[in-house]
N, C-alpha and C positions, 0 to 999 in steps of 0.2 A: 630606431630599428636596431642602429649598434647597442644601445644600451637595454631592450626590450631581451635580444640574442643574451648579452652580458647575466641578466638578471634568471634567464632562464635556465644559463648552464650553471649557474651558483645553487640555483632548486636543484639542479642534478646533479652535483656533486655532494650535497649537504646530504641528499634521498641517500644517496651511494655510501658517504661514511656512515652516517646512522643506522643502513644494514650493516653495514661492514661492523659497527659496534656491537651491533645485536646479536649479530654473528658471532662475533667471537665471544659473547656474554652467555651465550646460547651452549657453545662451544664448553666454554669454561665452567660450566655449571653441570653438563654432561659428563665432562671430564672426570670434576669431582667425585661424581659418584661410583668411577670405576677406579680410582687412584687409589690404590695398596695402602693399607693402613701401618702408622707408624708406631714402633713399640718405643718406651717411655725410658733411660736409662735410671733406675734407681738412685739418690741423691749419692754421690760419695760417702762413706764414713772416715770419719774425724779421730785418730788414735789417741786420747787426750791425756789417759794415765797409765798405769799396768801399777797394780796395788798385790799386797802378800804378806801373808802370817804362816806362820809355822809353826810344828808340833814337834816330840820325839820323832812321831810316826806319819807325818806328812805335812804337806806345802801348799793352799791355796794360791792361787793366783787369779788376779780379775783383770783384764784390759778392758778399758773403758772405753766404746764404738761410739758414731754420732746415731749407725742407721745398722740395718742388718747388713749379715755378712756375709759370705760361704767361704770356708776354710779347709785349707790341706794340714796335714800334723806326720811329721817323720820325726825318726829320731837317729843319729851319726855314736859315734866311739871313739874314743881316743883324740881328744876326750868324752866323755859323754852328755850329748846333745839331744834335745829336742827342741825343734822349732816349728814353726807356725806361720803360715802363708794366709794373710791376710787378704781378699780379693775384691775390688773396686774399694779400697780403702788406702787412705796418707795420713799419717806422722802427722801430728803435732810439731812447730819447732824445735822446742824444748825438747823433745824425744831423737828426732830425726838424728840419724846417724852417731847416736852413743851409746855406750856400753858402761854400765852400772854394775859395781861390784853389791854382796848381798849377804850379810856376814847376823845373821838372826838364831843362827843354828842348827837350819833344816835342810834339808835338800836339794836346793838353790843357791848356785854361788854366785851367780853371774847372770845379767840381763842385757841382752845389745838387741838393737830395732833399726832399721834401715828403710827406703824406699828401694826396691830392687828395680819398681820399674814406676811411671806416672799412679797405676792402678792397683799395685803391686807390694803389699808393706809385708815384710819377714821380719820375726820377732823371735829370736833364739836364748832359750834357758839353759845354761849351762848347771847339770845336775851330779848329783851323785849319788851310788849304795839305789838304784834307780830298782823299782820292784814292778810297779804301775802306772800309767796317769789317763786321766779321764779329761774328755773338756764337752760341755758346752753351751748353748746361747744361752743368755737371755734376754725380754726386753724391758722395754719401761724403765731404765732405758736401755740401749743396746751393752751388752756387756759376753766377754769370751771365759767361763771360766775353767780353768786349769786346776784340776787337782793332780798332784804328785803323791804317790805313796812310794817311799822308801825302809829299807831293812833297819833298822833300831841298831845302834851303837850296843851289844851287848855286854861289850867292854867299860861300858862306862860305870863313873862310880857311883852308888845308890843313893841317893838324897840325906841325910843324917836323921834320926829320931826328931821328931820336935815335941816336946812334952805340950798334951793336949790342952788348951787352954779352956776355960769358962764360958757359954756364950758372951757376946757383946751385948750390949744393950739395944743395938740395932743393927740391921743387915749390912749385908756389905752392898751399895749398891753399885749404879752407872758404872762398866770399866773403863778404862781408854781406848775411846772410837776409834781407830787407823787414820790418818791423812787422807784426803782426796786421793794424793800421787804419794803411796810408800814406799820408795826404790831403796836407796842408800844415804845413809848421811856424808856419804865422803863424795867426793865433786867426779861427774861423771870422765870418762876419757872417748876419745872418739873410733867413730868404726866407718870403713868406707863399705857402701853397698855392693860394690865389687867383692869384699873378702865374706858378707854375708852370702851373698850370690853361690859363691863356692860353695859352702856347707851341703847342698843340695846335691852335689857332685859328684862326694864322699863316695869310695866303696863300701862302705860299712854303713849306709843306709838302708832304713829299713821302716817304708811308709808305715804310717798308720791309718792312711785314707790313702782310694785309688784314684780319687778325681773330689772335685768342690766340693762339699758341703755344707748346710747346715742343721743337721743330726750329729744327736752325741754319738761320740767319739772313744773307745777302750781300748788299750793297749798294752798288755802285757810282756814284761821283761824278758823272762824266760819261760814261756807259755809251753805246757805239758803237749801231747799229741792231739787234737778234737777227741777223741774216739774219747779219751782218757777223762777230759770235762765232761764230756758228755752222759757218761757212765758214773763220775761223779756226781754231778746234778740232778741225776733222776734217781740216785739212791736217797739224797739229803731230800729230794722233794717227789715222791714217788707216784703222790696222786693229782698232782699239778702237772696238768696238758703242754703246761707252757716251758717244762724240762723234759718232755717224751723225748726218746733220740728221734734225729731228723738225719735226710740225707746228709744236710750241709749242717751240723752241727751246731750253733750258736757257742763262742768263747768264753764259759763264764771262770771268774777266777774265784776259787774255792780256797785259798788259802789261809787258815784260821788266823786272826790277828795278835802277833806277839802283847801277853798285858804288860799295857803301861807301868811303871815305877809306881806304888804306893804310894800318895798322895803326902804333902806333909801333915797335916793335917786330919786324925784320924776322929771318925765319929763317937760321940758321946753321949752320954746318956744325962739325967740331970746332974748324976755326981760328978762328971767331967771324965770319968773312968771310959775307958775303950771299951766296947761292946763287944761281943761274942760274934764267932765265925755264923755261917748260917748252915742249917742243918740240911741236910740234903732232900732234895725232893722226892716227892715219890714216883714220879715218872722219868725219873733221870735227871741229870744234872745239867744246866747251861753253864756255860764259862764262868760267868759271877759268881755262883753259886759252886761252883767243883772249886774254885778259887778264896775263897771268904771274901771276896773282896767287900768292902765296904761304902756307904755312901756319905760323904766328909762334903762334896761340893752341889751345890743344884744352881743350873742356872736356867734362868726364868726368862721366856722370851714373848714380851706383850708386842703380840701380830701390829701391823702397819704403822702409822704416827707421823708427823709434821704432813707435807700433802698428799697423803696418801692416808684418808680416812677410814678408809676399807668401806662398811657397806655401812650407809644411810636408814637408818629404819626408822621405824612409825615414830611420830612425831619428834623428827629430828633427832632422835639418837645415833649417834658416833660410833663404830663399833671402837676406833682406835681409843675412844675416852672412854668405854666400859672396860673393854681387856687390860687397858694400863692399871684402874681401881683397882680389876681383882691381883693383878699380878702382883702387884703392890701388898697387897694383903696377903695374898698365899707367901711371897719372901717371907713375910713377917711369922708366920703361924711356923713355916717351916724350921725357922730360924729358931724361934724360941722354944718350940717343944722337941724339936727331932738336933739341934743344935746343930744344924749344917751351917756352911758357911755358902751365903747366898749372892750369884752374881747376877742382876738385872739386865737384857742386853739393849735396854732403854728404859730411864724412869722417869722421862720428861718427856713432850711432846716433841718427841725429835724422830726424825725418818732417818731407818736403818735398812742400809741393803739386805735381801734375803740372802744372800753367800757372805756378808760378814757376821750376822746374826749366827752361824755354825761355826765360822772360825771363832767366835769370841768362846765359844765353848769348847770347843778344842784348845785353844790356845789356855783358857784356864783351866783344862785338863778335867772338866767336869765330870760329875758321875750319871746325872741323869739332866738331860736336858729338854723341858717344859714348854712347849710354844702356846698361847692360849688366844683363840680365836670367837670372835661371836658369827654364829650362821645365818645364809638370805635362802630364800627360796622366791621364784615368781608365783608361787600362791600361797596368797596372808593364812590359812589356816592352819598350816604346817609347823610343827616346834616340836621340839625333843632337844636331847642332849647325845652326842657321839664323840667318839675319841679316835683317832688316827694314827697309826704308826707307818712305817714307811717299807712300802713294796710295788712293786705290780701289781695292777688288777686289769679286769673290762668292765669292770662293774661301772653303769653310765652315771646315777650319782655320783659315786666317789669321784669319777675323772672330772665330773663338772667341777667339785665342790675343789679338787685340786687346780684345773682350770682358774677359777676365781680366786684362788689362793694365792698361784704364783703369777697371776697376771699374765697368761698364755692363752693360747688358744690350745681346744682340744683336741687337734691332731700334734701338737708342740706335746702337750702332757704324754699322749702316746710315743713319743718320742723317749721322754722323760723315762716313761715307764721301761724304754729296753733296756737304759741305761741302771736301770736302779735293778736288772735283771743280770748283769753286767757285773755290776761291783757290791752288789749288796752280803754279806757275810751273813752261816748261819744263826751265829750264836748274837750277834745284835739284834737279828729282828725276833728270835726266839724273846729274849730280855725285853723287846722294847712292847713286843705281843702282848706277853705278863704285864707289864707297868699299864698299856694301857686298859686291859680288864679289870684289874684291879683299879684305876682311874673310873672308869665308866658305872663299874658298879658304884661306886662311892658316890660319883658325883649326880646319878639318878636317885641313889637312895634319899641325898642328902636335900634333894629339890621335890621329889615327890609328895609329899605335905605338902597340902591344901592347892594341890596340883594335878586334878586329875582328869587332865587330859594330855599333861607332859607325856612323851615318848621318847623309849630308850632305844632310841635307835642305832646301838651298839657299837662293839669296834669292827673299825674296817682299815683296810691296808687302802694308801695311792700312795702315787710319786710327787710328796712333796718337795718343791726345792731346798724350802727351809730347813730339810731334815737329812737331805742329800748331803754327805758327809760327814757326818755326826759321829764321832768318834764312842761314842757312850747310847745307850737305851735313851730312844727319845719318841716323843710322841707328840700330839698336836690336835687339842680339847678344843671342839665345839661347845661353848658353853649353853648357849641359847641361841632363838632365833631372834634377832631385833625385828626383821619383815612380820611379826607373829604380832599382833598388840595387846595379848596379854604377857608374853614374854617380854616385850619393849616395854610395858607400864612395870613390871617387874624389876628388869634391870635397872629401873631410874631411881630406886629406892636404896640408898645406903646396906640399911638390913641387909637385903637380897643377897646385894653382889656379897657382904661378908660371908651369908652363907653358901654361895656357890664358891669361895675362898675355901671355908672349910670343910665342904664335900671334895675339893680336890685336893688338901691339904690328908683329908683319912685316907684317901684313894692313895697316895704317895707313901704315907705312914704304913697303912697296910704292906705294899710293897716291900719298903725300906723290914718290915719286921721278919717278912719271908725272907732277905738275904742278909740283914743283921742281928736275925735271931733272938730279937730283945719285944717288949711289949711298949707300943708308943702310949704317952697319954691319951682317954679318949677325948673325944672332939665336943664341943658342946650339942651338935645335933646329933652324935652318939648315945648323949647321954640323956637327952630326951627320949631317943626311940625307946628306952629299956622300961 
């Protein structure tokens, strides 16, 4: 009986927990579905380098992120500061808490980076002769870039004559890549995140952003009234909606860009003899052109390389292994018949940042600089030839093809585009307009034979990265479509690329004869069309 009583209340308490489990399984499963959902905090980023070249007339700088960012930008006086608040991002060790002196020539004397807080990295430039600076993202990987533009030393002394030499027998190719980390070669000194902290504190501050970001970023030194921009911008662009005056004006800065020093290096003709000024146009004159200036340097920039192949087309072609052939070719053509002096900004399968691919051409003071790209489309039927210069648009092509260009997505490109609205000058993209029409024409003319279904699908303006900052007339050649498989069975042919070489090498000659007033040799499919 005891034990019958014993076994019965062990069935009722087992009954009893098992709802009680079910219970609260019951419980916890209802629960579930009414519990707040949690938001994810984005990885940290990783400050690893901060890299920079410089010019007479300005200072890149890139810091290297591990992930995105959103950033504040102010700038202090006395001395003159601009610094950069880095948000959910830390220092490197290497980095963490030192100050780098920067002694290149440019506008940049000084670099110190600090933790100011766990989430929190300040990264302050110590500047001078401070006119503008621009910053922003990119990915692929994460990177903050900083341009500085600064007033030109017009004190300084003028380079010496150099008597024009012969071509060489071959181009000048590859220049010196920058470093990973290009700070200073002298050994850094230390900085406590306390004395960075401060900077912030300054009376003589004066943001350039009012809260986080990440949208580009312009900031002008001594910035005229809006009224005053605004009335300049819509006289320089009078039937462009996107400079109509506005309540709130947009800041653009209008200020023509002092010309650089004469090159040493002046263009020649086969005799070696300097060529003639160029004659004025007839709808007025661009800077180049009211200037004589000449074209002595071209640097040739063959789009993507090591991993980053760009676009894959019909039966496995490479766009990074076509546009390296032709770039390679077109140095060569340019070199020997127009006797420039040619800088590749890669001649080997090697991958180059899109912001050091412009400082290499700045930095070697170039006169026109060439990016050459092959086109995708997601439908095979599509090919033609187009050429790019660098503006704002809305045009939904263009933002795509600039989209896929700079590895962004299309509301980043829209982004891009306020920015290139911001600092874009008139008389560059006038110059770079020119280069690419006369590019376009040439290099349809010169594909058209036994091509007729090619389309010229003309010049058009976006916000390339690769072209953002470019100190000289630059533009950025669609050659083909690889996605196309008569275009792809084309390009895989020696021939071809040579001659899509020499349709861009006329289109350039052309160019160059309108602002150096001389007659280039013609081209071998010139001299077949005749």
């Amino acid at each position: 009986m005891c034990c019958s009583r014993k076994n019965t209340f062990r069935r009722v308490l087992l009954a009893a927990t098992l709802a009680g489990v079910c219970g609260a399984s019951a419980y916890a499963q209802s629960s579930a579905h009414i519990k707040p959902a949690t938001t994810t905090t984005p990885p940290r980023a990783l400050v690893t380098g901060i890299r920079h070249w410089s010019t007479s007339t300005y200072t890149r700088v890139a810091i290297d992120l591990g992930n995105q960012v959103e950033f504040e930008a102010a700038r202090v006086k006395d001395p003159d500061r601009i610094y950069f608040d880095l948000h959910n991002a830390r220092l490197s060790p290497e980095l963490a808490g030192k100050t780098f002196s920067v002694n290149d020539g440019g506008f940049l004397t000084r670099i110190s980076a600090a933790q100011i807080s766990p989430e929190l990295t300040r990264v302050v430039l110590n500047v001078h002769d401070l006119k503008q600076y621009s910053a922003f993202l990119l990915p692929n990987p994460y990177r903050l870039i900083i341009d500085i533009h600064g007033i030109p030393d017009t004190h300084a002394k003028p380079p010496a004559a150099a008597v024009p030499p012969k071509p060489a027998p071959a181009p000048v190719t590859a220049p010196q890549i920058p470093a990973a980390v290009e700070i200073s070669s002298l050994p850094p000194m230390p900085v406590t995140a306390p004395e960075l902290a401060a900077v912030s504190r300054e009376p003589s501050k004066v943001a350039g952003t009012h809260h986080p970001t990440s949208q580009p970023v312009v900031s002008n030194a001594d910035a005229p009234p809006p009224d005053t921009f605004a009335a300049s911008a819509h006289a320089d662009h009078p039937h462009d909606p996107a400079f109509a005056p506005k309540s709130a004006p947009v800041v653009v800065h209008n200020t023509p860009p002092t010309p650089a020093p004469a090159a040493a290096l002046p263009a020649t003709e086969a005799s070696g003899h300097p060529v003639a000024a160029a004659p004025p146009t007839a709808d007025g004159e661009t800077l180049v052109r009211a200037l004589g200036l000449k074209i002595n340097r071209i640097v040739i920039d063959a789009g993507h390389g090591g991993h980053d192949s760009g676009t894959l087309g019909v039966g496995g072609i490479r766009e990074k292994d076509v546009v390296l052939d032709v770039a390679l070719r077109l140095g060569k053509l340019l070199h020997d018949r127009l006797g420039a002096e040619i800088v590749y900004t890669r001649s080997d399968d090697t991958f180059i940042p899109l912001e050091t691919r412009t400082a290499i051409a700045n930095k070697a003071q170039a006169d026109l600089f060439i990016s050459i790209h092959a086109n995708s489309s997601p439908e095979a039927e599509v090919r033609g030839v187009e050429v790019y210069y660098l503006n704002f648009t809305s045009d939904p092509d263009a933002m795509r093809v600039a989209a896929r260009e700079n590895a962004v997505s299309n509301q980043s490109v829209h982004d891009l585009s306020d920015l290139v609205k911001k600092i874009a000058l008139k008389d560059k993209i006038e110059e770079s307009k020119e280069l690419a029409a006369d590019v376009d024409t040439s290099l349809y003319g010169g594909l058209t034979k036994g091509n007729a279904d090619l389309r010229n699908r003309g010049v058009k303006k976006a916000p390339f990265v690769v072209l953002i900052g470019a100190n000289m007339p630059s533009i950025l050649a669609e050659i083909s479509f690889v996605t196309n498989k008569d275009d792809a069975a084309e390009l895989k042919k020696p021939e071809y690329r040579e001659r899509v070489a020499e349709s861009l090498y006329a289109g350039v000659a052309r160019y160059a004869e309108g602002i150096n007033g001389h007659k280039s040799h013609p081209t071998p499919t010139q001299r077949a069309a005749r």
